[in-house]
Biopython code that builds the backbone (N, CA, C, O; Angstrom):
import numpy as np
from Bio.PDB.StructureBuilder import StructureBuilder

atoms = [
    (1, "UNK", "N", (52.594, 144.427, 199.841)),
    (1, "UNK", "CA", (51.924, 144.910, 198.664)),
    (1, "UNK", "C", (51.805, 143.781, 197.643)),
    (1, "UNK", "O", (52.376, 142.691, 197.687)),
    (2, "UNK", "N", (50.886, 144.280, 196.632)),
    (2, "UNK", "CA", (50.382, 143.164, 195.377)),
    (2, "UNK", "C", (50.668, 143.362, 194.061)),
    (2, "UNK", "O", (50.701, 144.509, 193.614)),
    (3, "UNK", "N", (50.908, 142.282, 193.283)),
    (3, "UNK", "CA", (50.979, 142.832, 191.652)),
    (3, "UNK", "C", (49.846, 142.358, 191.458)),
    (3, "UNK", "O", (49.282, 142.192, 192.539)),
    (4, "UNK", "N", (49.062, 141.974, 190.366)),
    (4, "UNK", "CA", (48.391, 141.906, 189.178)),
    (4, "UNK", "C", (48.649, 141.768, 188.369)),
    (4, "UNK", "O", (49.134, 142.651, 187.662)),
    (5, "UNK", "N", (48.423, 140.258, 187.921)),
    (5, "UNK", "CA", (49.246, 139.375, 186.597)),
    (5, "UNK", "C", (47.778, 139.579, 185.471)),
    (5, "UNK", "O", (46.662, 139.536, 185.990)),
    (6, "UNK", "N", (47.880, 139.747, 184.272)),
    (6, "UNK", "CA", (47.407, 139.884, 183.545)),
    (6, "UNK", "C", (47.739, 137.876, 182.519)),
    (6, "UNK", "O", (48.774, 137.290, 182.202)),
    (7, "UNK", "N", (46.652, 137.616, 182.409)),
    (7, "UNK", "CA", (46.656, 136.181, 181.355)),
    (7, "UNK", "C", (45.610, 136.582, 179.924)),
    (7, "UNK", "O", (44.431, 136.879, 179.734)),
    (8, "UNK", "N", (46.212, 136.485, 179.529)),
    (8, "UNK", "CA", (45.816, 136.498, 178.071)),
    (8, "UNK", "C", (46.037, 134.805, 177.247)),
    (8, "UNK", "O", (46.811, 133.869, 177.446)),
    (9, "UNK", "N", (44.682, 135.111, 176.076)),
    (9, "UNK", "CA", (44.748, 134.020, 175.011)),
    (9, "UNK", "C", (44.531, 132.701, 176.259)),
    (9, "UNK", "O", (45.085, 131.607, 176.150)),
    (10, "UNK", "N", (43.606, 133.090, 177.433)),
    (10, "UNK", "CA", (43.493, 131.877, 178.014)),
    (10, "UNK", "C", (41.882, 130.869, 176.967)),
    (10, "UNK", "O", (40.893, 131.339, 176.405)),
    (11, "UNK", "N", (42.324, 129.524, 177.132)),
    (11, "UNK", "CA", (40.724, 128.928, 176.899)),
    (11, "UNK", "C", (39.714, 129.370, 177.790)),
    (11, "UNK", "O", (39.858, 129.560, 178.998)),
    (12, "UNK", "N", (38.097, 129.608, 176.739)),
    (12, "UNK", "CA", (37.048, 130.053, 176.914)),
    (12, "UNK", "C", (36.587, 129.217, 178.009)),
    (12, "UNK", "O", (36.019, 129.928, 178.838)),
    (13, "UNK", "N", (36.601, 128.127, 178.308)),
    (13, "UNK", "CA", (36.553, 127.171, 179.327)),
    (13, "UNK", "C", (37.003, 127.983, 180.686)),
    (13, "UNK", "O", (36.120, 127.942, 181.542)),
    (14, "UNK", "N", (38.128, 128.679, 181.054)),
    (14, "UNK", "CA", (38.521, 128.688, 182.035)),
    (14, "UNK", "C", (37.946, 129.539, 183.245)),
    (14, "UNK", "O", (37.239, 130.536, 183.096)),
    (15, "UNK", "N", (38.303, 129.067, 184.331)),
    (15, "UNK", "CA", (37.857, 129.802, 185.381)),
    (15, "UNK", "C", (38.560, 130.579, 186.509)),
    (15, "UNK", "O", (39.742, 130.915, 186.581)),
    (16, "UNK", "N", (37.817, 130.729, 187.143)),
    (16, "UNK", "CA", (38.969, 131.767, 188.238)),
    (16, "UNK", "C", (39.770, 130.451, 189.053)),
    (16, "UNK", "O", (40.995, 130.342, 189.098)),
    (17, "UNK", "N", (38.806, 129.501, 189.671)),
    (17, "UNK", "CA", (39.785, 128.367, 190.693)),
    (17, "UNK", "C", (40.575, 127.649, 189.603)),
    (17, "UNK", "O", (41.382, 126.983, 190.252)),
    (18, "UNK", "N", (40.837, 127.367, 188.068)),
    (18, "UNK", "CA", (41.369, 127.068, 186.975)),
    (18, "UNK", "C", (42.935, 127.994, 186.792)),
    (18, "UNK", "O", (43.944, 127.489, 186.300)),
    (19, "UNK", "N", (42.855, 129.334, 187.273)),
    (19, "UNK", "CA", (44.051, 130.178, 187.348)),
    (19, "UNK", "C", (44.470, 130.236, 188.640)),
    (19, "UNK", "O", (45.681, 130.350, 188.827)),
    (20, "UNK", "N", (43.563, 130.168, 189.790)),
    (20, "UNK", "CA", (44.092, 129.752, 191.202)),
    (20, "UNK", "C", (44.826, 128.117, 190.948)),
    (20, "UNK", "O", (45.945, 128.055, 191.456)),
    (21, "UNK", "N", (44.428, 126.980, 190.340)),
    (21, "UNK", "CA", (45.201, 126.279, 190.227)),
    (21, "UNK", "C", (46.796, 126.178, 189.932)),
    (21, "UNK", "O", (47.800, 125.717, 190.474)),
    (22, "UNK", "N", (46.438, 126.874, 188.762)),
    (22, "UNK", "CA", (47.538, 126.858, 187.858)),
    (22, "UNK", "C", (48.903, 127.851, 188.530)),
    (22, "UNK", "O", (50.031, 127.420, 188.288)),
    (23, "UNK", "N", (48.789, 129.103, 189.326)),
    (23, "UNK", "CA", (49.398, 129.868, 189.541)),
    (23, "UNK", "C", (49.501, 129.767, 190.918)),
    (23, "UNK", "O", (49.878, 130.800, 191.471)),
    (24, "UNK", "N", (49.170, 128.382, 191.946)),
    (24, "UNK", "CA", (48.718, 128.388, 193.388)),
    (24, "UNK", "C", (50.816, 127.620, 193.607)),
    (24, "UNK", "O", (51.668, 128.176, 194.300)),
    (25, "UNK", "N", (50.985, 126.622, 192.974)),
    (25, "UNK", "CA", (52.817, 126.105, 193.054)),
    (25, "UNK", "C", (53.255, 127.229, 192.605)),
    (25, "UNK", "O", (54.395, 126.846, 192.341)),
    (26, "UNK", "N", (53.248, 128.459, 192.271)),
    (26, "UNK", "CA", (54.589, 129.103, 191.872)),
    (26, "UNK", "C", (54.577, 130.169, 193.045)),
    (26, "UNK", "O", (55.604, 130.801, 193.290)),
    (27, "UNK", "N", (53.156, 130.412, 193.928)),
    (27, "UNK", "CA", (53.100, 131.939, 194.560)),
    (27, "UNK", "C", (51.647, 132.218, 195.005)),
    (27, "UNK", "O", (50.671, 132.109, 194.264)),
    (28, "UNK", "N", (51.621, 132.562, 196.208)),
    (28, "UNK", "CA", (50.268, 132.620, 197.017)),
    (28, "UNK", "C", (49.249, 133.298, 196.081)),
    (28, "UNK", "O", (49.836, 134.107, 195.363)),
    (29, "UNK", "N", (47.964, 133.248, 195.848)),
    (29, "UNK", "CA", (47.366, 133.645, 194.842)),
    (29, "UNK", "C", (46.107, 134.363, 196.268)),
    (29, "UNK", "O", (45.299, 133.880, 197.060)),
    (30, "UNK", "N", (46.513, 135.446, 195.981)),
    (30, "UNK", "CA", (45.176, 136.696, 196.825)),
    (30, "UNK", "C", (44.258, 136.963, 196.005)),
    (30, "UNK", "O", (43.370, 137.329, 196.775)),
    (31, "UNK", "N", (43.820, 137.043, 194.937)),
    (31, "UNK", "CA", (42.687, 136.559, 194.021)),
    (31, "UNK", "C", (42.823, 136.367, 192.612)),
    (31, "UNK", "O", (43.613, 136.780, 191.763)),
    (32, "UNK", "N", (42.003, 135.755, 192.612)),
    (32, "UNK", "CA", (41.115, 135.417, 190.529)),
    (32, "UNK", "C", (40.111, 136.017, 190.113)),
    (32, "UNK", "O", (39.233, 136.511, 190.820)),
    (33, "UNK", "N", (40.163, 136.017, 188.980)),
    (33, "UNK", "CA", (39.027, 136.788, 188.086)),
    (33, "UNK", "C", (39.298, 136.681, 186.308)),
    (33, "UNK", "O", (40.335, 136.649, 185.646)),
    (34, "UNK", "N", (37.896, 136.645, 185.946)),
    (34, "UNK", "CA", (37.829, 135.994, 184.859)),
    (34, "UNK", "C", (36.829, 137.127, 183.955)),
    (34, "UNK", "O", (35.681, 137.387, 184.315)),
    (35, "UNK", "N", (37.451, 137.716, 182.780)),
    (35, "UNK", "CA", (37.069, 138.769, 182.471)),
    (35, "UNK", "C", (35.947, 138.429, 181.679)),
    (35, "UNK", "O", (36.329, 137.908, 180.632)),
    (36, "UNK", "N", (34.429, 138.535, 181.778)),
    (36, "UNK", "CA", (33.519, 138.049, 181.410)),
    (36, "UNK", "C", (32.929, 138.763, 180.189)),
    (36, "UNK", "O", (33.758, 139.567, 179.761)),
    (37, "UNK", "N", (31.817, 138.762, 179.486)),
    (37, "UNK", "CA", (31.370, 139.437, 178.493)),
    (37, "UNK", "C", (30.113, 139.987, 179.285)),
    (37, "UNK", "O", (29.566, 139.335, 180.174)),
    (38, "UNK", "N", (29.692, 141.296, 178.864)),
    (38, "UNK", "CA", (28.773, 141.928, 179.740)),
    (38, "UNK", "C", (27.350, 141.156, 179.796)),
    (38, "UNK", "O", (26.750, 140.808, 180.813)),
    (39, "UNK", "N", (26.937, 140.967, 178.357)),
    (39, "UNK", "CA", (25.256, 140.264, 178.134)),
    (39, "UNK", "C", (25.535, 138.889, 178.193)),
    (39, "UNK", "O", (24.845, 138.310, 179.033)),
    (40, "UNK", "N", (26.528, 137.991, 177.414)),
    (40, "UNK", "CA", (26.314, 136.703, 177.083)),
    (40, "UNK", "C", (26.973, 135.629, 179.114)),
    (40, "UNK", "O", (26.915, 134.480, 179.551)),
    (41, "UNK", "N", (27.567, 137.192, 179.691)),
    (41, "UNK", "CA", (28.651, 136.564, 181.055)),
    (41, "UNK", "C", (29.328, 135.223, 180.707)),
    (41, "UNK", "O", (29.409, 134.376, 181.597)),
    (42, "UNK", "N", (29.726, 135.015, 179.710)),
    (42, "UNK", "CA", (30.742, 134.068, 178.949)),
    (42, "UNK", "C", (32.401, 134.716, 179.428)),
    (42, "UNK", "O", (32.621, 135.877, 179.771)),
    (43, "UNK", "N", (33.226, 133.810, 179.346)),
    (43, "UNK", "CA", (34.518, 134.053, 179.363)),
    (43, "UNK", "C", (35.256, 134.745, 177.546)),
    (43, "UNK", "O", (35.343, 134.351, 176.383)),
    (44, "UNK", "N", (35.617, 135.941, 178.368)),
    (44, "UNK", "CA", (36.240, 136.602, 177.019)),
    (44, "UNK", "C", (37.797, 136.358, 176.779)),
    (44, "UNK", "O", (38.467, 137.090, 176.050)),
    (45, "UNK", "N", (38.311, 135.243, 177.475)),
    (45, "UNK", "CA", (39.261, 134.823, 177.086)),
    (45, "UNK", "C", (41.117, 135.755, 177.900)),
    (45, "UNK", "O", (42.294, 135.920, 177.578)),
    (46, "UNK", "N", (40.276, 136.028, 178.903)),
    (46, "UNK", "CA", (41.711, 136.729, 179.658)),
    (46, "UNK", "C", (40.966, 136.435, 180.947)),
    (46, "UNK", "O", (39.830, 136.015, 181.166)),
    (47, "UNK", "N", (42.072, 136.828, 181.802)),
    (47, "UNK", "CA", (41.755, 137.031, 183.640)),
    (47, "UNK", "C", (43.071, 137.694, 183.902)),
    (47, "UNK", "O", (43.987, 137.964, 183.126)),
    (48, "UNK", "N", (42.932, 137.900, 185.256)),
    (48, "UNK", "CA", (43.810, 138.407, 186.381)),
    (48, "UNK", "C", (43.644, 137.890, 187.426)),
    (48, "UNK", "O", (42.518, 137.769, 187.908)),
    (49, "UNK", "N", (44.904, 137.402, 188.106)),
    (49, "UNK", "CA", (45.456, 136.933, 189.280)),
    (49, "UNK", "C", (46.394, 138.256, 189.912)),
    (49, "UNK", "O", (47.265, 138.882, 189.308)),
    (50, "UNK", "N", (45.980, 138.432, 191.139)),
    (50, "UNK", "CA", (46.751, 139.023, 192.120)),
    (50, "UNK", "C", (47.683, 137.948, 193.625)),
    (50, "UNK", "O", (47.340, 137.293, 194.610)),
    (51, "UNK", "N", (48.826, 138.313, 193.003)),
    (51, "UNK", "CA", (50.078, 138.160, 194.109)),
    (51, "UNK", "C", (51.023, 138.674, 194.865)),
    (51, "UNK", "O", (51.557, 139.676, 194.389)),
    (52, "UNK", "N", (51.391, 138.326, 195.853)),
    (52, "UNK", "CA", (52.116, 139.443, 196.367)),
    (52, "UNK", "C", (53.421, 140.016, 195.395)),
    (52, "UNK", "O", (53.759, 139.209, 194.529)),
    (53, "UNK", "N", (54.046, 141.058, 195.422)),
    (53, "UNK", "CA", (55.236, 141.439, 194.958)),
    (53, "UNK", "C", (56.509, 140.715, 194.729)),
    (53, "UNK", "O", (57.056, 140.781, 193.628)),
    (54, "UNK", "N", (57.005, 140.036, 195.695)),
    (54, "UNK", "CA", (58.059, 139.284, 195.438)),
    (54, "UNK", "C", (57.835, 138.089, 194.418)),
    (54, "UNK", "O", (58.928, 137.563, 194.207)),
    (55, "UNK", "N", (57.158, 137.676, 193.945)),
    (55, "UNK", "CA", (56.381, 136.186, 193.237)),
    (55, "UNK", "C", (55.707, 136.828, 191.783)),
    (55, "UNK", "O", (55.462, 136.087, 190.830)),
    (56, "UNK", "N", (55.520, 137.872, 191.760)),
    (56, "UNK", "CA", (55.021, 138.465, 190.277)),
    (56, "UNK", "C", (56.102, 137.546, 189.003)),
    (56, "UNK", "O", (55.701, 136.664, 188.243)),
    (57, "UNK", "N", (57.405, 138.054, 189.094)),
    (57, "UNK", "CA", (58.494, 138.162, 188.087)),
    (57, "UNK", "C", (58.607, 136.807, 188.004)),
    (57, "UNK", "O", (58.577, 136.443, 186.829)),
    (58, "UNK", "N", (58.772, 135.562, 189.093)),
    (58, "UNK", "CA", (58.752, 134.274, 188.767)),
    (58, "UNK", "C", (57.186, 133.402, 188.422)),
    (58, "UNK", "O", (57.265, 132.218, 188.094)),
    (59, "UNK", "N", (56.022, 133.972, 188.507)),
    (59, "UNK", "CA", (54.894, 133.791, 187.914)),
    (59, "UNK", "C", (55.295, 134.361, 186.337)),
    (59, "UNK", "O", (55.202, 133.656, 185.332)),
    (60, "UNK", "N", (55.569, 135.202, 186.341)),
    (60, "UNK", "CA", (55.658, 135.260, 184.681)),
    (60, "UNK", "C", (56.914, 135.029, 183.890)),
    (60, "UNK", "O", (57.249, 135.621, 182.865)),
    (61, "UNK", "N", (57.386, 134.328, 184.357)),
    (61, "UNK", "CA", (58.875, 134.281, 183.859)),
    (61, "UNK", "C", (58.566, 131.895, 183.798)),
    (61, "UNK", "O", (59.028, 130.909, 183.224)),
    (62, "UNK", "N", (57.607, 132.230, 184.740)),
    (62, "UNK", "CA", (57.494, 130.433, 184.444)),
    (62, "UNK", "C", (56.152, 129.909, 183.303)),
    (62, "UNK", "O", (56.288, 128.976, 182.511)),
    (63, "UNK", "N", (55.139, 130.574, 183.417)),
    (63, "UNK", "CA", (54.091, 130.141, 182.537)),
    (63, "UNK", "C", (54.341, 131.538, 181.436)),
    (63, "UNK", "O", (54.352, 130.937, 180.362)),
    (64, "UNK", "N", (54.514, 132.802, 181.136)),
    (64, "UNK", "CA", (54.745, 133.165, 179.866)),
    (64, "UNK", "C", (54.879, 132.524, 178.527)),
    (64, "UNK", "O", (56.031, 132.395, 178.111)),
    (65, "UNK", "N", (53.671, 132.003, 177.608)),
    (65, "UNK", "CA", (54.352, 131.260, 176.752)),
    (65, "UNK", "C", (54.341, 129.788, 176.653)),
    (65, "UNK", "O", (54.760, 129.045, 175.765)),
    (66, "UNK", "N", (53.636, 129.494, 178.023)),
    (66, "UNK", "CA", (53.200, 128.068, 177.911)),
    (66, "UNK", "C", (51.755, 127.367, 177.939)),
    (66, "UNK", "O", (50.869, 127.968, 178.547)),
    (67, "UNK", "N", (51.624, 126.840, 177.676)),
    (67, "UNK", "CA", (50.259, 126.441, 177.026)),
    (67, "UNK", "C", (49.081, 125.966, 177.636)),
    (67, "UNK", "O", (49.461, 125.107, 178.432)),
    (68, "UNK", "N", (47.739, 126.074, 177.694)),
    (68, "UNK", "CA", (46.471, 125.815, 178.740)),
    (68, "UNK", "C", (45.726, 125.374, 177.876)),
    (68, "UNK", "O", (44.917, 126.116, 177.319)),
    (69, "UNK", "N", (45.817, 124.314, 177.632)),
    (69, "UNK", "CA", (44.030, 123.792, 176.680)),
    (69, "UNK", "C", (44.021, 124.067, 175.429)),
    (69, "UNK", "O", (43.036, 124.143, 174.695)),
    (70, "UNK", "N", (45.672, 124.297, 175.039)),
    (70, "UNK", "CA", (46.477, 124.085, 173.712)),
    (70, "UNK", "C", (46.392, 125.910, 173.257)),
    (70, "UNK", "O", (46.449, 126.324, 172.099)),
    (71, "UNK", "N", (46.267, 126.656, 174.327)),
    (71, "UNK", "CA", (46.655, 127.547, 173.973)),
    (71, "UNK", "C", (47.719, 128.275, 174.498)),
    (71, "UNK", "O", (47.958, 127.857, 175.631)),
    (72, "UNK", "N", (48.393, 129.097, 174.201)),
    (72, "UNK", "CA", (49.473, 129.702, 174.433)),
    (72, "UNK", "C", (49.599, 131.055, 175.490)),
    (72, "UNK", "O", (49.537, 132.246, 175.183)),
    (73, "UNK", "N", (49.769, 130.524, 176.658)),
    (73, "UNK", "CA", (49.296, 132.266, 177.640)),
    (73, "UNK", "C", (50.275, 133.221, 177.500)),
    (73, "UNK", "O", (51.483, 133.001, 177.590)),
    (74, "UNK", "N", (49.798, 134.196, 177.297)),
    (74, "UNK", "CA", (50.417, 135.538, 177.418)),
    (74, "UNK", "C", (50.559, 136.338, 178.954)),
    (74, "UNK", "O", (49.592, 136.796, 179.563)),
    (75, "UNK", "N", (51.667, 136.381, 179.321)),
    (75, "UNK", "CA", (51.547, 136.733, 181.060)),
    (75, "UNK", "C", (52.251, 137.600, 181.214)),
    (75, "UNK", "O", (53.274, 137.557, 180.532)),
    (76, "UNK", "N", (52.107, 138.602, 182.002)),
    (76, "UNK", "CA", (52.653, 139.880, 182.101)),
    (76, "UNK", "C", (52.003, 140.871, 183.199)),
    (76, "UNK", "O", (50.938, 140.654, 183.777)),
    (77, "UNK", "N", (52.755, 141.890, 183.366)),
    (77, "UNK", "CA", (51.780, 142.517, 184.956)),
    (77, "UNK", "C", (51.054, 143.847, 184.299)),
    (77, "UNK", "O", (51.572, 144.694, 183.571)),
    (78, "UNK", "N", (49.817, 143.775, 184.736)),
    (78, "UNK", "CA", (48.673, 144.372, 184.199)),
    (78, "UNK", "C", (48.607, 145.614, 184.735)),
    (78, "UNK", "O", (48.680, 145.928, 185.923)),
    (79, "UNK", "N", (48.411, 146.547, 183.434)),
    (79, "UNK", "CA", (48.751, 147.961, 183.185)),
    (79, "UNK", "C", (47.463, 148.337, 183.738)),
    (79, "UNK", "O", (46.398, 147.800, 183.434)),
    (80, "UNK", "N", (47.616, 149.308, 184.586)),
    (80, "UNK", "CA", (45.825, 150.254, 184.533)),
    (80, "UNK", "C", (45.003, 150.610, 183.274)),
    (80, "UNK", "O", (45.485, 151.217, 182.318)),
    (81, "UNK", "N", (43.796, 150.210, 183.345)),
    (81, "UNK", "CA", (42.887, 150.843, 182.685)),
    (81, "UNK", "C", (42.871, 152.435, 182.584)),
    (81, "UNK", "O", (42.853, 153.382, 183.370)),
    (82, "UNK", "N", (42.889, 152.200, 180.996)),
    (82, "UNK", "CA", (43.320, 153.934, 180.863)),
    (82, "UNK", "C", (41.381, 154.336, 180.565)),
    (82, "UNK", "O", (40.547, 153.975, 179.736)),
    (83, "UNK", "N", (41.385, 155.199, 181.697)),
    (83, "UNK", "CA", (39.454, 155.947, 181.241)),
    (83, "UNK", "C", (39.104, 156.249, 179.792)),
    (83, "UNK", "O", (39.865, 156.074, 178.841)),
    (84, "UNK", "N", (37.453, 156.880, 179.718)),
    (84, "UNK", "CA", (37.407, 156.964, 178.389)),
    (84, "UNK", "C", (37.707, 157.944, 177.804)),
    (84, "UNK", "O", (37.778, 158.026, 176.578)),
    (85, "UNK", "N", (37.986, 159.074, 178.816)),
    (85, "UNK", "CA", (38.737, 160.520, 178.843)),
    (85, "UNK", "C", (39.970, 160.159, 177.424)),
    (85, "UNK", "O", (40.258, 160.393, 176.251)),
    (86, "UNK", "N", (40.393, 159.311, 178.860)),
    (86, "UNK", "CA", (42.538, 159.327, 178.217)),
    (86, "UNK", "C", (41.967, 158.687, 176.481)),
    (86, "UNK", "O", (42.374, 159.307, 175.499)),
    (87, "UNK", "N", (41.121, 157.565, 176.297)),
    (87, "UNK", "CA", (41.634, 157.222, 175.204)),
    (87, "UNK", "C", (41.243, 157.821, 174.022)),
    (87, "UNK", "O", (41.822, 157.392, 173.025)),
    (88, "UNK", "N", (40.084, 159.052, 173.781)),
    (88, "UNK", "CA", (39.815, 159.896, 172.906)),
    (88, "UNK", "C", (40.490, 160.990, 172.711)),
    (88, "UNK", "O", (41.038, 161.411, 173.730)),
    (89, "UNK", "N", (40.699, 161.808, 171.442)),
    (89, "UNK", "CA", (41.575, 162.460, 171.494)),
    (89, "UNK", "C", (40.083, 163.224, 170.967)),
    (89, "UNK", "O", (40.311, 164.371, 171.352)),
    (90, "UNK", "N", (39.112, 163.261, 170.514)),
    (90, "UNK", "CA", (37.968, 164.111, 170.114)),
    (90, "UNK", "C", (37.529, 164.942, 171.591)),
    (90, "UNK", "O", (37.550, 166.172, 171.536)),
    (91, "UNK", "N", (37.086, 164.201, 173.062)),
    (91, "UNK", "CA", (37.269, 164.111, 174.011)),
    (91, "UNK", "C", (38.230, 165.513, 174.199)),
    (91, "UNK", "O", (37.796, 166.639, 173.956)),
    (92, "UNK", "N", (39.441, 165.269, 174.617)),
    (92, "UNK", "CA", (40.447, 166.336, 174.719)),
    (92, "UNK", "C", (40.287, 167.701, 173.984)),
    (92, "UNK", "O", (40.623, 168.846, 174.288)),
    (93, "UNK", "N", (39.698, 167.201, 172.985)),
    (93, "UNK", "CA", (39.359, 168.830, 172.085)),
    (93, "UNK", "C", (38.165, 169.268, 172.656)),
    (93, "UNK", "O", (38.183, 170.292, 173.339)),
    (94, "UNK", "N", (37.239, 168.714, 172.499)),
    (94, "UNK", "CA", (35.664, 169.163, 173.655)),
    (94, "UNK", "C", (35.720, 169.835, 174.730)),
    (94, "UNK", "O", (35.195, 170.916, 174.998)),
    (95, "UNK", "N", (36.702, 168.827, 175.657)),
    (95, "UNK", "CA", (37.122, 169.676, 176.514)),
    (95, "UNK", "C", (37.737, 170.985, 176.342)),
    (95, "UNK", "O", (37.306, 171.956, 176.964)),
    (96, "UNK", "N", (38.646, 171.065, 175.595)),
    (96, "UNK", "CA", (39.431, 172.184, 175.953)),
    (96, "UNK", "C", (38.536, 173.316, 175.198)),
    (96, "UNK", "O", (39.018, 174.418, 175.464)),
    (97, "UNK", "N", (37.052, 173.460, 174.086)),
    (97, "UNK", "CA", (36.671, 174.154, 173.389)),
    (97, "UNK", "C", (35.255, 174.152, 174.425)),
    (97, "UNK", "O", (34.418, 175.034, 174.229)),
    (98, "UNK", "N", (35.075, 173.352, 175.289)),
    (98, "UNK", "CA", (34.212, 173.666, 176.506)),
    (98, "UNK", "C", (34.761, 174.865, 177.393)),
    (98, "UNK", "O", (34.186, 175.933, 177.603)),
    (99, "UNK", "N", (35.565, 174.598, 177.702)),
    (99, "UNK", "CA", (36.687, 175.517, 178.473)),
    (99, "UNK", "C", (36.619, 177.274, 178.193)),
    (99, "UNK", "O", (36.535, 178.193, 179.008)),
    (100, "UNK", "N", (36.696, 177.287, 176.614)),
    (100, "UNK", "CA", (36.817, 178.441, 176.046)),
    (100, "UNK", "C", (35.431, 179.537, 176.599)),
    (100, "UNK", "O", (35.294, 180.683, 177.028)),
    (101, "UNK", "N", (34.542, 178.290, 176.253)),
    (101, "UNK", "CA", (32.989, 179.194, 176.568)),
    (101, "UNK", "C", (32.840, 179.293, 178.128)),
    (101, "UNK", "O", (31.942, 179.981, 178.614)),
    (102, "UNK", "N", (33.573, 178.720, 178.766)),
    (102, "UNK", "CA", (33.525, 178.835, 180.237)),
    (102, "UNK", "C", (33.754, 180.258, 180.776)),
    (102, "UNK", "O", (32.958, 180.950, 181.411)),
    (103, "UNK", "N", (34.965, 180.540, 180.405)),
    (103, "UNK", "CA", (35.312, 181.935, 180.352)),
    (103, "UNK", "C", (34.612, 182.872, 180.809)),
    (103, "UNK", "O", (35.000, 184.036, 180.713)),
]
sb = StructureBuilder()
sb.init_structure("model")
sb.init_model(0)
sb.init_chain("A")
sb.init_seg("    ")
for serial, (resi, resn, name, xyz) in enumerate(atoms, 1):
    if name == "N":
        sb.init_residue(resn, " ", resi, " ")
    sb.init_atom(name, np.array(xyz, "f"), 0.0, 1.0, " ", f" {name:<3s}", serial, name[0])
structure = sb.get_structure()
């Protein structure tokens, strides 16, 4: 099985073989990705690397905090995307006052 390292506060410069570099000496890197902007497809300044399980905790326990193109990465294992359901709470009321008229 795989984690999913989350990089944050990376430089706008960077690329996916740029985080395959960087993360290829600490732990086999099964892919990159570089979180783009939808219209301009510019780098929005994060990615994700996937590794196997055993190599997650020493990937982020070695670059956490250390620096890429004078910036400072933020590394940590990447939480699921919560839908647009979960993150409205207007949403949740709709629903449940949809519900009523269902009846």
């Amino acid at each position: 099985m795989s984690k999913i390292l989350y990089f944050g506060n990376l430089p706008f410069t960077t690329t996916a073989a740029d985080l395959t570099k960087l993360v290829k000496p600490l732990a086999e890197v099964i892919s990159a990705r570089i979180g783009l902007d939808k219209k301009t497809h510019k780098s929005r300044g994060f990615g994700f690397v996937e590794v196997p399980d055993g190599s997650a905790r020493a990937v982020i326990a070695a670059l956490h905090g250390t620096k890429l193109g004078g910036r400072e990465l933020k590394v940590n294992e990447s939480a699921p995307h919560p839908t647009q359901k979960d993150l409205s709470w207007k949403n949740k009321e709709r629903m449940e006052y949809e519900e009523i008229f269902d009846e």
